[in-house]
ChimeraX commands (.cxc) that place a marker at each C-alpha (Angstrom):
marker #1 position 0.00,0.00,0.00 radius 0.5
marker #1 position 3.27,2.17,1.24 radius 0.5
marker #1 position 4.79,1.43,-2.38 radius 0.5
marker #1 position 1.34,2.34,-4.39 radius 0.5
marker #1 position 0.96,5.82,-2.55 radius 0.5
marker #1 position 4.53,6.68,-3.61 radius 0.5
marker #1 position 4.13,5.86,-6.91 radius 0.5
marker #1 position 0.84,7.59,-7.09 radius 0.5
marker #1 position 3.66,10.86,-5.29 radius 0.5
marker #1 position 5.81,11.03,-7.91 radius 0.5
marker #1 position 3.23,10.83,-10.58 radius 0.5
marker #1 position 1.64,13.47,-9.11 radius 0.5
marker #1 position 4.79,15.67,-8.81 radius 0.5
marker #1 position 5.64,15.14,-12.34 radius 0.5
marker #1 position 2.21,15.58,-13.75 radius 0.5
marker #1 position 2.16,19.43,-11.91 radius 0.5
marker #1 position 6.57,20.00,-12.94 radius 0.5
marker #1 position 5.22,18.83,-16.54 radius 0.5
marker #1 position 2.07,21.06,-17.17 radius 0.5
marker #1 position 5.12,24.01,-16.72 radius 0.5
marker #1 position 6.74,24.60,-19.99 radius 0.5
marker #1 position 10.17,26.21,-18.57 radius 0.5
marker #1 position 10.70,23.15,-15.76 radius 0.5
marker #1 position 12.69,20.57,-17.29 radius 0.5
marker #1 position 12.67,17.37,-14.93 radius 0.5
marker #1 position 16.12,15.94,-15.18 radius 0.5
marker #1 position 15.51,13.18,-12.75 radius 0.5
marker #1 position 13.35,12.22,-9.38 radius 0.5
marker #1 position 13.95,9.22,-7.30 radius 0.5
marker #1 position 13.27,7.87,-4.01 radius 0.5
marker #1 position 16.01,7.96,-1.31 radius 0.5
marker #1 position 15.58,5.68,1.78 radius 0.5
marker #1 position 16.77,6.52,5.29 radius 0.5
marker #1 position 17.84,3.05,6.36 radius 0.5
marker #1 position 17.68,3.84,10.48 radius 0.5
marker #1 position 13.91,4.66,10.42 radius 0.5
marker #1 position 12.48,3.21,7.71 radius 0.5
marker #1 position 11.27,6.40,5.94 radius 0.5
marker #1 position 12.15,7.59,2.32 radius 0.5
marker #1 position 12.41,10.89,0.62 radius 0.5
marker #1 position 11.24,11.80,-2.56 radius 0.5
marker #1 position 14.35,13.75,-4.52 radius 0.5
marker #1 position 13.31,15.80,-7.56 radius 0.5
marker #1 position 16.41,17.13,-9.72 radius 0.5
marker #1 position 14.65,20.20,-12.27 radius 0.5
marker #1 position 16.06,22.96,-14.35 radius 0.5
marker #1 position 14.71,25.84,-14.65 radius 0.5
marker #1 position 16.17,28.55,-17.41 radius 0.5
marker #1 position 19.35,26.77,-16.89 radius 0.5
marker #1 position 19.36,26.53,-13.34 radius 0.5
marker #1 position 19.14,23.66,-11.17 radius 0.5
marker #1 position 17.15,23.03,-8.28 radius 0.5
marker #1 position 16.38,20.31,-5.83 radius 0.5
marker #1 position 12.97,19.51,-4.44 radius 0.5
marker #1 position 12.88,17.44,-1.22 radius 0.5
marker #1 position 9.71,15.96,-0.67 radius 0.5
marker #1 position 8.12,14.09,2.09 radius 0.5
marker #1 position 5.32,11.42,1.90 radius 0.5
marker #1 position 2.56,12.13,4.81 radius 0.5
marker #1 position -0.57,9.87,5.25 radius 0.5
marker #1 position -2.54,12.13,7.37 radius 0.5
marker #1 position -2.89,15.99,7.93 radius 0.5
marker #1 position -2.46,15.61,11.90 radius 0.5
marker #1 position -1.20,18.54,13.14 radius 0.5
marker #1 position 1.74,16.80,14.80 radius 0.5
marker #1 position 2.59,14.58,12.02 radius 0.5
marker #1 position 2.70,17.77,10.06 radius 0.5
marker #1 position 5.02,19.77,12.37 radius 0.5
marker #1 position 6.78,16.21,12.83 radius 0.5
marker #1 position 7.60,16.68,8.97 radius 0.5
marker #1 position 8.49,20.36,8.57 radius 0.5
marker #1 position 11.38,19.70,10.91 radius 0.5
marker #1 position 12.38,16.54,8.80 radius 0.5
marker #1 position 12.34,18.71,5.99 radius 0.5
marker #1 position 14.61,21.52,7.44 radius 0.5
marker #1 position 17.22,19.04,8.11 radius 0.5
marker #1 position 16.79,17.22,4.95 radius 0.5
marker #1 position 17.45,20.91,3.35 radius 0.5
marker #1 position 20.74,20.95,5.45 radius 0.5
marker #1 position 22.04,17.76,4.12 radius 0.5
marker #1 position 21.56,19.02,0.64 radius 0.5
marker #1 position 23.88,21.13,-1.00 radius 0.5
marker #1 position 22.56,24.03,-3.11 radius 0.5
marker #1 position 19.48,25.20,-4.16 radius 0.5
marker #1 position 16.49,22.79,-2.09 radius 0.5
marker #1 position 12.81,23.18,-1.83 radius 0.5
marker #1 position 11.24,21.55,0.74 radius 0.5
marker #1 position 7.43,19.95,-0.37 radius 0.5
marker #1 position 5.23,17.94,1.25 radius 0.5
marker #1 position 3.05,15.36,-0.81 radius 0.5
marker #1 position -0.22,13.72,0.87 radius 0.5
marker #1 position -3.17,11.76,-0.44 radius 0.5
marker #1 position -4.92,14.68,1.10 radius 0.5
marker #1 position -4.78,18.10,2.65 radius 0.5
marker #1 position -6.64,20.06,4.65 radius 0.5
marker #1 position -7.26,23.81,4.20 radius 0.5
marker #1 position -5.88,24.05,8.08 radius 0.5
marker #1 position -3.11,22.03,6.58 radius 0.5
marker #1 position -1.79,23.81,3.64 radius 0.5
marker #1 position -2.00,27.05,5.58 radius 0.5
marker #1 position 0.33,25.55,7.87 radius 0.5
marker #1 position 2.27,24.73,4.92 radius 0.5
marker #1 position 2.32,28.20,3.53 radius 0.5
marker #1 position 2.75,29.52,7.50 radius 0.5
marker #1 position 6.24,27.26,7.39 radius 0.5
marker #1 position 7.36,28.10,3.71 radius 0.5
marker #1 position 6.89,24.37,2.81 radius 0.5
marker #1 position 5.66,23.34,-0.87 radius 0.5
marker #1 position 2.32,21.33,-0.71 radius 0.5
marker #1 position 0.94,18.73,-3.15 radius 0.5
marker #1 position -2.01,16.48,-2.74 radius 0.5
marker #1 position -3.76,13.84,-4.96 radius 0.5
marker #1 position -6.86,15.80,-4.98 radius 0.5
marker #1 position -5.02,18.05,-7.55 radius 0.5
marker #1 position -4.17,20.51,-5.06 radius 0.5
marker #1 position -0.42,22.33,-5.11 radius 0.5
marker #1 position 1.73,25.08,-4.29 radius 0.5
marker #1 position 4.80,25.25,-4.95 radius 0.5
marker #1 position 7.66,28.10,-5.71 radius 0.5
marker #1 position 10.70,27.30,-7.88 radius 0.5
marker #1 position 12.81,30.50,-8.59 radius 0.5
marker #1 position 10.79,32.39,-10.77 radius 0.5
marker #1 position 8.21,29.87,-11.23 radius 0.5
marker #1 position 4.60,29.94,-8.82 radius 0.5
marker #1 position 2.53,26.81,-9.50 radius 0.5
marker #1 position -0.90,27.01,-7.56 radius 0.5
marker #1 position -3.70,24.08,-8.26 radius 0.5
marker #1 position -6.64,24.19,-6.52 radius 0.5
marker #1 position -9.36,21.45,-7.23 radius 0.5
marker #1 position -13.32,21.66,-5.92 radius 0.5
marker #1 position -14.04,19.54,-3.34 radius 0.5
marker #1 position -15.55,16.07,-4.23 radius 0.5
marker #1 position -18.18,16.48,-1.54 radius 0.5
marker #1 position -19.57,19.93,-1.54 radius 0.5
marker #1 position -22.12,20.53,-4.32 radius 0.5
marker #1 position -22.85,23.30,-6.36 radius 0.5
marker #1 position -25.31,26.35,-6.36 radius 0.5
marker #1 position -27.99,25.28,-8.21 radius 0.5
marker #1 position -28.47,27.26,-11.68 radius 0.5
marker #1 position -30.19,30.73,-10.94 radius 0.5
marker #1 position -33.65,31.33,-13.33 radius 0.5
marker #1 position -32.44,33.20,-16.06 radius 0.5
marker #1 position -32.96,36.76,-16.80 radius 0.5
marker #1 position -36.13,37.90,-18.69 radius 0.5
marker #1 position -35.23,39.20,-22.02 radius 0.5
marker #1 position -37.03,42.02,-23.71 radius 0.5
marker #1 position -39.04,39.86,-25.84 radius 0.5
marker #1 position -40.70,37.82,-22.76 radius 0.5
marker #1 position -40.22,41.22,-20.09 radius 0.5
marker #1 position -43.28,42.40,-21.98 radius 0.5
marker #1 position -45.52,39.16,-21.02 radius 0.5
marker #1 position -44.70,39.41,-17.48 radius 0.5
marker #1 position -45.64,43.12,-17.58 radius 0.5
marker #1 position -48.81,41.84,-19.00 radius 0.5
marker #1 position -49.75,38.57,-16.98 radius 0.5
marker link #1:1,2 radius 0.2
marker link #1:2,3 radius 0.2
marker link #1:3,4 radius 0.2
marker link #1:4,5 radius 0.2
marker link #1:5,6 radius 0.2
marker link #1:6,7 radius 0.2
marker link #1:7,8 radius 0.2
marker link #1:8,9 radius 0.2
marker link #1:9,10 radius 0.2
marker link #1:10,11 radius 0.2
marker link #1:11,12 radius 0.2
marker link #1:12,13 radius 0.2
marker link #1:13,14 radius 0.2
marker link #1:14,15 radius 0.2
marker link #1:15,16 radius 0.2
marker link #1:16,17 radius 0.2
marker link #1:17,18 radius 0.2
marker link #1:18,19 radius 0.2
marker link #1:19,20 radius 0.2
marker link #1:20,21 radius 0.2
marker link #1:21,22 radius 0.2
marker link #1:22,23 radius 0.2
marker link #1:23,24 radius 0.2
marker link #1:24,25 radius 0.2
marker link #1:25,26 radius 0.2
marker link #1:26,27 radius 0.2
marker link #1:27,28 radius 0.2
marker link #1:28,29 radius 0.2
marker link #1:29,30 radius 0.2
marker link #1:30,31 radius 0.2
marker link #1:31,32 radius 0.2
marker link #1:32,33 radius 0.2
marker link #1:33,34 radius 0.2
marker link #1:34,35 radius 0.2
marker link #1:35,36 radius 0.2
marker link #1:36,37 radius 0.2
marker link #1:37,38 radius 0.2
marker link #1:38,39 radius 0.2
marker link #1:39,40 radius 0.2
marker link #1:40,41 radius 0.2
marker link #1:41,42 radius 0.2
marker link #1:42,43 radius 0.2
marker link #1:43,44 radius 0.2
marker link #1:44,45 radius 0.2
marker link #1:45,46 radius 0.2
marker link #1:46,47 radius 0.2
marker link #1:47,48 radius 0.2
marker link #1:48,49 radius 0.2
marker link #1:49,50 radius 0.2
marker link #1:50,51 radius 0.2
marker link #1:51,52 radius 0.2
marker link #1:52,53 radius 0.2
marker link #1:53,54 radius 0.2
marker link #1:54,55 radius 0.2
marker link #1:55,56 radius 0.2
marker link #1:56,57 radius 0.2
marker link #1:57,58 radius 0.2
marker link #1:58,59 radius 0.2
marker link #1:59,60 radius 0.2
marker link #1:60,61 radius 0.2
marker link #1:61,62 radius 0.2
marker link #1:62,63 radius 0.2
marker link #1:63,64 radius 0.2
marker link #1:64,65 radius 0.2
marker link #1:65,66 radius 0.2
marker link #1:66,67 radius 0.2
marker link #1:67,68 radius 0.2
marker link #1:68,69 radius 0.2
marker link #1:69,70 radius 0.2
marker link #1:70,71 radius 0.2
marker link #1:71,72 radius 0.2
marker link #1:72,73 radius 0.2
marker link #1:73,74 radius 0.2
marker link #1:74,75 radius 0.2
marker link #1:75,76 radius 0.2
marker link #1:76,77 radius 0.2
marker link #1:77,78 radius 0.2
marker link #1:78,79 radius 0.2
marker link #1:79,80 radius 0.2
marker link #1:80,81 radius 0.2
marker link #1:81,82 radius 0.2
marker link #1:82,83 radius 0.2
marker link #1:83,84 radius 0.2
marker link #1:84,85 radius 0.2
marker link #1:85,86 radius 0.2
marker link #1:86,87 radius 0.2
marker link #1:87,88 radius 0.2
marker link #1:88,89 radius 0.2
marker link #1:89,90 radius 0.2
marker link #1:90,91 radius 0.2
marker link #1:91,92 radius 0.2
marker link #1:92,93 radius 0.2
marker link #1:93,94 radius 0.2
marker link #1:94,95 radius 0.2
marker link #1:95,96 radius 0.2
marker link #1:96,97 radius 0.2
marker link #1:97,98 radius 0.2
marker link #1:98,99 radius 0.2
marker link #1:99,100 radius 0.2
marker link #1:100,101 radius 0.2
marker link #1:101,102 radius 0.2
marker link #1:102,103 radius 0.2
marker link #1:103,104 radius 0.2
marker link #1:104,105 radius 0.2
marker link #1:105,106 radius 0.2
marker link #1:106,107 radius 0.2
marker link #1:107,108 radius 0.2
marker link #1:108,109 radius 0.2
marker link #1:109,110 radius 0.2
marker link #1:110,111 radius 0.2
marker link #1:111,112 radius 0.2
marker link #1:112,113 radius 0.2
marker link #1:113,114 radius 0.2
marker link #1:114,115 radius 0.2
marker link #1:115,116 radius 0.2
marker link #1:116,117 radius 0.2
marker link #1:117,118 radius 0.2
marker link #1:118,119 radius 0.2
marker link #1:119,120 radius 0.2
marker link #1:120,121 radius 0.2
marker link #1:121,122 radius 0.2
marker link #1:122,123 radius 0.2
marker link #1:123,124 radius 0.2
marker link #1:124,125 radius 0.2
marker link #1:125,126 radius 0.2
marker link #1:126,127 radius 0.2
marker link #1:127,128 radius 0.2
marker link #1:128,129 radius 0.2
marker link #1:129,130 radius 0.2
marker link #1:130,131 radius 0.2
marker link #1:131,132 radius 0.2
marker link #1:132,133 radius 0.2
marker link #1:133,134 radius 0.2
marker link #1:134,135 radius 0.2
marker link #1:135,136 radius 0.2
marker link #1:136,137 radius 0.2
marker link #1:137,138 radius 0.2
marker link #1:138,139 radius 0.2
marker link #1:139,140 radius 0.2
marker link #1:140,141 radius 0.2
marker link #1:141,142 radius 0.2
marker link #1:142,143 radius 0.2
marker link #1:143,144 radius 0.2
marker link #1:144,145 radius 0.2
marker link #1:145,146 radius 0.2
marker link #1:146,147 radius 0.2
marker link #1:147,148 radius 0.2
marker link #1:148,149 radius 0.2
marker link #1:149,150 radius 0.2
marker link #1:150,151 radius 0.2
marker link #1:151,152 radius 0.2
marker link #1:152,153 radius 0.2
marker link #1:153,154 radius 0.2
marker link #1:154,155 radius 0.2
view
């Protein structure tokens, strides 16, 4: 289940890098830490010739302390790296509560629900996808025209 959600990760991160014309994806691969178990997405891009490394996290929940559990992973991943690092933190899903924590901690965000927000020198990318449970307005009456204004004036 561990190995689908990370594949379903790093689809996901190269499905939002790709729909950018100026990020060229040189490489991403999955790094494991062998002392806790845990693995770290590495994604290697270029952007108008320069490179840049994001460091990305896999999260099953938006707990608040597995969230603030992860932003300090992700600080010290950034200090092992040499160079240019983003940190970004990928979940199935994420709360609105949680991606402002994100933004609050200057953390990347991607979810499978097609949300993301990440910065990447002068790149922004921000997705934001409708809910899957909250429904829709329904469709207002429309407007009377001047041809039928005159038979409501009437009736």
């Amino acid at each position: 289940m561990k190995r689908h959600l990370e594949n379903e990760a790093i689809g996901a991160l190269r499905q939002t890098l790709g729909q950018i014309s100026v990020v060229n994806i040189k490489e991403i691969r999955v790094e494991s830490h062998r002392h806790r178990g845990d693995k770290t997405i590495i994604a290697d891009v270029e952007i108008y010739g320069h490179a840049h490394r994001l460091v990305c996290k896999l999260l099953g929940s938006d707990d608040p302390a597995d969230l603030q559990r992860t932003f300090l992973e992700l600080r010290k991943l950034h200090a092992q790296f040499p160079g240019e690092t983003i940190p970004v933190l990928i979940a199935p899903v994420l709360s609105e509560e949680a991606q402002a924590l994100c933004r609050e901690s200057n953390t990347g965000f991607l979810d499978l629900e097609g949300n993301a927000r990440l910065y990447v020198d002068e790149v922004f990318i921000v997705k934001r996808s409708l809910p899957l449970y909250k429904r829709l307005p329904p469709q207002a009456e429309s407007l009377p025209t001047s041809e039928t204004a005159r038979f409501v004036r009437t009736a």
